[in-house]
N, C-alpha and C positions, 0 to 999 in steps of 0.2 A: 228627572233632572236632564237638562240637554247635553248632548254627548259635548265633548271639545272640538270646535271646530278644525282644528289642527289635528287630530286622532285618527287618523285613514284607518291604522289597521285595526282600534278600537273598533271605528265604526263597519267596515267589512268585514270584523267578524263577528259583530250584533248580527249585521244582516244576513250571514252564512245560517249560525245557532238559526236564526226565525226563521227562515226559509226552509232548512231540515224540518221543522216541528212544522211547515205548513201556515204559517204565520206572514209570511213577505210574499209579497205577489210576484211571479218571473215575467218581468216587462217584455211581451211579446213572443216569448219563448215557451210551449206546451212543458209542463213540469216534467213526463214522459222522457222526452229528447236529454233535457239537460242532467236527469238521471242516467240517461245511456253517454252523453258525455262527461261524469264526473268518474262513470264507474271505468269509461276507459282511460280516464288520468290518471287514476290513483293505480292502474295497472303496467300504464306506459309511459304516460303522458303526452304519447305520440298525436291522435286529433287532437289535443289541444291546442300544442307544441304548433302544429301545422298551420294555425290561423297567425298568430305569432310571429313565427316562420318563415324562411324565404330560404333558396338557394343562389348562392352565387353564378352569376353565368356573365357572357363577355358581351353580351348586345345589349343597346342601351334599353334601361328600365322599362317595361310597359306603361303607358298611362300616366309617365311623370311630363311635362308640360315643357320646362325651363331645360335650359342645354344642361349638360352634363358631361362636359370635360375631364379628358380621364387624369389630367393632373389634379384633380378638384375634388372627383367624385368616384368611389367603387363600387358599381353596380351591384347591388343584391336583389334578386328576385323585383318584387313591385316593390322597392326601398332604392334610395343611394345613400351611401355613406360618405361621410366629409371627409377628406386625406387633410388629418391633422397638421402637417404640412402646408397643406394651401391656407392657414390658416396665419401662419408668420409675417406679422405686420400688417394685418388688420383692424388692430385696435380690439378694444375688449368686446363692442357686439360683432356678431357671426353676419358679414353682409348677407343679404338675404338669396341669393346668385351663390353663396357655399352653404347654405343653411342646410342640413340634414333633409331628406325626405321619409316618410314611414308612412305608407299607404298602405289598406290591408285592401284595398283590390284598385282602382286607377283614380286619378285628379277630372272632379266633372267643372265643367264652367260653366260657373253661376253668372247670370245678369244683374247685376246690384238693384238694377233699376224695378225687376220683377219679382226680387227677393222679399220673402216676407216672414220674418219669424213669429210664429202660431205659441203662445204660452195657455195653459189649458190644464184640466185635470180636476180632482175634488179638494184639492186642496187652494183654490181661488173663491173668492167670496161671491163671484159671476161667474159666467160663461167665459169663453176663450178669448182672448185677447189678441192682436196681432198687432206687430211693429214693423213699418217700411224700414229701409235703408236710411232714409233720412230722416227717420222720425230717432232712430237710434243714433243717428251722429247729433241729432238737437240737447241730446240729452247730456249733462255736464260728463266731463270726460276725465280720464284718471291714467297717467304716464305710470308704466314699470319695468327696471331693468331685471328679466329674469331668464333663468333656463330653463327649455322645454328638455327632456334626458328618457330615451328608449329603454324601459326598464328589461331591457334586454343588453342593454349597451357594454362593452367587454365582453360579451359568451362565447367567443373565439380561445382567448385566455385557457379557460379549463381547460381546452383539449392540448393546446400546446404548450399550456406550462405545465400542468397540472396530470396530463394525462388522461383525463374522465370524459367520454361521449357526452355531452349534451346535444338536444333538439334545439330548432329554431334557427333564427337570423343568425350566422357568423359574424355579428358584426366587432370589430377591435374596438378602439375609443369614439370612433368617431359619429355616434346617434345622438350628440348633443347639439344646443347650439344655445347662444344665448343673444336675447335683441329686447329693443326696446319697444315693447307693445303701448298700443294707445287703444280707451276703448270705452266705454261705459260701463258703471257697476253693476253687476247682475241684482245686485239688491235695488237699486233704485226699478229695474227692469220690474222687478215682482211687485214689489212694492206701490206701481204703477200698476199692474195686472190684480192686483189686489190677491196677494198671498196674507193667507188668514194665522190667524196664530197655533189652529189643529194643522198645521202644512206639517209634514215628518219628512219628506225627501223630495229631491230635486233631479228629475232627469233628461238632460241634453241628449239631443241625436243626431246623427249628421247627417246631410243630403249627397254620402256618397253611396255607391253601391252596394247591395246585400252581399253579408259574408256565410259560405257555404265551408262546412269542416266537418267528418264524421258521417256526413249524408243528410245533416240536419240544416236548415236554412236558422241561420242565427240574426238573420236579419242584419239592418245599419248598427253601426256602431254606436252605442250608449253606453253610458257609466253613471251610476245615480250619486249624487252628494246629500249629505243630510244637511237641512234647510239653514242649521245654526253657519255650515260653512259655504252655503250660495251666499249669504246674508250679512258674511266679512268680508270675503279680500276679492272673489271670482270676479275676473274681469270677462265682458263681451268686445274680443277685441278687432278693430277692424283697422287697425294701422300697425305695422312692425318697421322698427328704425326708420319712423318718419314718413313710412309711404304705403297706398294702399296695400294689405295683405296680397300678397302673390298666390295664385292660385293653387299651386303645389301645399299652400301655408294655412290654406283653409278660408280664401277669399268667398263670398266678402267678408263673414263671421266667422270668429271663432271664438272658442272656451281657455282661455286660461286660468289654470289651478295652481297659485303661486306653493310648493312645496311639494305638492303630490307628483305621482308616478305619470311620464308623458301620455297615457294611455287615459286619463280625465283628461285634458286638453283637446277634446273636441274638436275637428276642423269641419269646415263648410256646413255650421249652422241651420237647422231645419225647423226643430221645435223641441218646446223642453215641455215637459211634465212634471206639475208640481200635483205633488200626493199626500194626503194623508194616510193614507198602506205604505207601509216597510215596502222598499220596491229593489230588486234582484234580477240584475242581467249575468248572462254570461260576460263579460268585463268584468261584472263587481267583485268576482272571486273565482270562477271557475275558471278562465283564461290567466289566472295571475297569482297561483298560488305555489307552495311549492311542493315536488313529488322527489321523490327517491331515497335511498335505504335508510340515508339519516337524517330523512323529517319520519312524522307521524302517518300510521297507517291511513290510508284514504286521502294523504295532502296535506300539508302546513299549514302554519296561518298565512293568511292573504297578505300580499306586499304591501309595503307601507313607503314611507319615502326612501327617494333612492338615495344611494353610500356614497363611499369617498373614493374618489379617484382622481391620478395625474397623468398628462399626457405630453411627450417629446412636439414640441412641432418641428417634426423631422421626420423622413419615410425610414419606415424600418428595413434596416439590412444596407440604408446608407453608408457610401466610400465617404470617408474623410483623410486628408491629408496629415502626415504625421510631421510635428513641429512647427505645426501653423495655430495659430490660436482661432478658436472658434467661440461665441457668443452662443450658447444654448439655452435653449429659450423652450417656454411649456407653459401648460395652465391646470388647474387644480381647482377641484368645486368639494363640495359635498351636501347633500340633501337635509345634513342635520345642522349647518350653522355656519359660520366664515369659515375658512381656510385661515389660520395664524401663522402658522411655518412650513415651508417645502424645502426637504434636503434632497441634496441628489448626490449619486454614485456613478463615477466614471469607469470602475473598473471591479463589475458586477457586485457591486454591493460590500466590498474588504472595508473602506472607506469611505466619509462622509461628508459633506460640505453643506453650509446654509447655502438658499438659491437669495437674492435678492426679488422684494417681493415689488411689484409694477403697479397695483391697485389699493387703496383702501378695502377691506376683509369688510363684504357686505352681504347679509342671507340673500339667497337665492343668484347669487350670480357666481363667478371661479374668479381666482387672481392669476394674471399671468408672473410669470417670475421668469429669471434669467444668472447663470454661471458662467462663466470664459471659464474654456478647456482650454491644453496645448496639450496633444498627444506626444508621449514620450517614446515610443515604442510599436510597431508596427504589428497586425494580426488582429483577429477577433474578438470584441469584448462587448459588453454589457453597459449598457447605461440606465438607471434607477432613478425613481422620482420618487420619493414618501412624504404623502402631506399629513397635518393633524389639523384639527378643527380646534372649533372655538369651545365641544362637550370636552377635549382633551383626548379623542380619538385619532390614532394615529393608522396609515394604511398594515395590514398583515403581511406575513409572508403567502399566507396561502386564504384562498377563499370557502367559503362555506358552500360543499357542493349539491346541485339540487341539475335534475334530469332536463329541465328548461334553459338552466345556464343563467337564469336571473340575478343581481345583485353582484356581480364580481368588484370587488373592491382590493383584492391583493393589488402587491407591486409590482408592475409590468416591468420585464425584463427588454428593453428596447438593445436590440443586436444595432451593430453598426462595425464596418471593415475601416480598419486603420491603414494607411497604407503610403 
């Protein structure tokens, strides 16, 4: 029976179970190595954590392309983060100039013109197939407003609200972004490539740099899809809000996976593998699972789509004037369905207010919303955002913690001086 194509964590923990038993083949990875990095996760999580990873520092990113203004952008390691903030009055997509960056080593530049993506594997009914640039824009095209989201995105949170060590990128809210991708169906792609009906998985890879962690060469970054979900929604996409992909963006190609974890959204397009073997990278589980006291021994199950969260467009630790009304403004997504209500709290959470909501409540993208404040009283307080979705999930107080810092969906506690 075919898995559901919507099923991420169903389907990466099929492919976990077969891969233990020697069942799924490790795409490009000696079975050896990814042994000696599963057994140091389940002990630390630390090499894993580190491809992941990144540390903050004040000079601008390595290897990211596009300026990066520090009102716009916070430097992380080879990442920048969006200042939620630069965000206010933008409109619902993320101009592509503040869009999030998440590189696990630097942005290469590709030539459109020399680009050719190779489709190959035993699961084609011939030999390898290959697509120019313009042979893939000939091909009917398909507009969608989605967000791409760093399933790392909040792991700063635990430590400061929460108190708990986590590994990895500190990044706050801002590893999201959401735009309007233009692209070709990957299905029509295979479909054309001649994908047979014995095809079980689909594996994209990018043309950026080989990733090094543990001592082991993990090679480019890939993530495999099983063929039922190339075959619905995955876009090949080579346009975001109207204009050529940016190269920070994964020009000229990229992979969008409308509902999964940003880490399947492939950038800069190389070649995909379609298979009939069950097929297992490090991406497919081993970099994206969870570790510590309260998941299961040796690692959790593998991440599935990302949670709910809201965000101030406001810098935290912001002075505001007390007695002036101010217009507060944010946005709210979640991985499992619309955003229906966001309340927020002015004075850490005693009290509650509906936010007014800015968008129609659509999957795969946030709703912005907005409140007028007038500070009554002077000194430091708290401002709360708690969305609920369209399952009737609403945000926690506190998040489910895990050694990587994955998945934070509590309620961020946004400080701001009255004054």
């Amino acid at each position: 029976m075919p898995l559901d194509p919507t099923a991420e964590h169903r389907y990466d923990r099929t492919r976990l179970r077969q891969w233990a038993l020697g069942r799924a083949r490790s795409a490009g990875v000696e079975r050896r190595d990814l042994l000696k990095l599963i057994a140091a996760g389940a002990a630390a999580a630390g090499p894993l954590a580190s491809v992941a990873g990144g540390t903050a520092v004040a000079a601008e990113g390595p290897g990211i392309v596009k300026p990066l203004p520090p009102q716009w952008f916070t430097i992380r390691g080879t990442n920048a983060e969006t200042n939620f903030a630069a965000l206010r009055g933008t409109g619902q997509l993320t101009p592509a100039d503040r869009f999030f960056v998440r590189n696990h080593t630097a942005t290469p530049r590709i030539d459109p013109d020399g680009w050719r993506l190779k489709i190959w594997g035993s699961g084609l009914a011939g030999g390898p197939v290959e697509f120019s640039y313009d042979r893939l824009r000939s091909l009917p095209s398909v507009g969608r407003t989605l967000f791409i989201e760093c399933a790392g995105n909040g792991r700063a949170f635990y430590a400061t609200q929460q108190g708990r060590q986590v590994t990895g990128t500190p990044w706050t809210l801002g590893a999201i972004g959401v735009a309007r991708w233009r692209g070709a169906r990957l299905s029509d792609v295979l479909r054309l490539a001649g994908v047979t009906r014995r095809a079980l998985d689909v594996l994209p890879r990018g043309l950026d740099g080989e990733v090094v962690a543990g001592g082991v060469n993990l090679g480019r970054v890939r993530r495999p899809l099983p063929v039922s979900k190339a075959l619905d929604d995955v876009l090949l996409a080579y346009e975001m809000n109207g204009a050529p992909l940016p190269p920070d963006h994964g020009a000229p190609v990229r992979v969008v996976v409308p509902d999964w974890i940003g880490i399947s959204c492939v950038k800069w397009l190389g070649d995909i593998e379609v298979s009939e073997e069950p097929l297992y990278s490090p991406w497919n589980t081993d970099l994206y699972r969870l570790f510590g006291p309260d998941q299961p021994a040796g690692g959790g199950a593998p991440l599935t789509r990302q949670t709910l969260k809201s965000a101030f467009e406001l810098d935290l630790g912001a002075t505001l004037p007390v007695h002036r009304t101010r217009l507060l403004t944010g946005r709210s997504w979640s991985g499992a369905g619309p955003v229906r209500q966001v309340d927020v709290s002015t004075d850490g959470g005693a009290r509650w207010q509906r936010a007014r909501l800015h968008d129609a409540p659509r999957p795969g993208s946030w709703v912005r919303w907005s409140l007028p404040w007038t500070p009554r009283a002077t000194g430091p307080t708290a401002l709360l955002a708690r969305a609920t979705d369209a399952t009737g999930r609403t945000q926690p107080e506190t998040a489910a913690y895990n050694t990587q810092g994955y998945l934070f969906d509590a309620v961020v506690r946004h400080p701001v001086l009255v004054v």
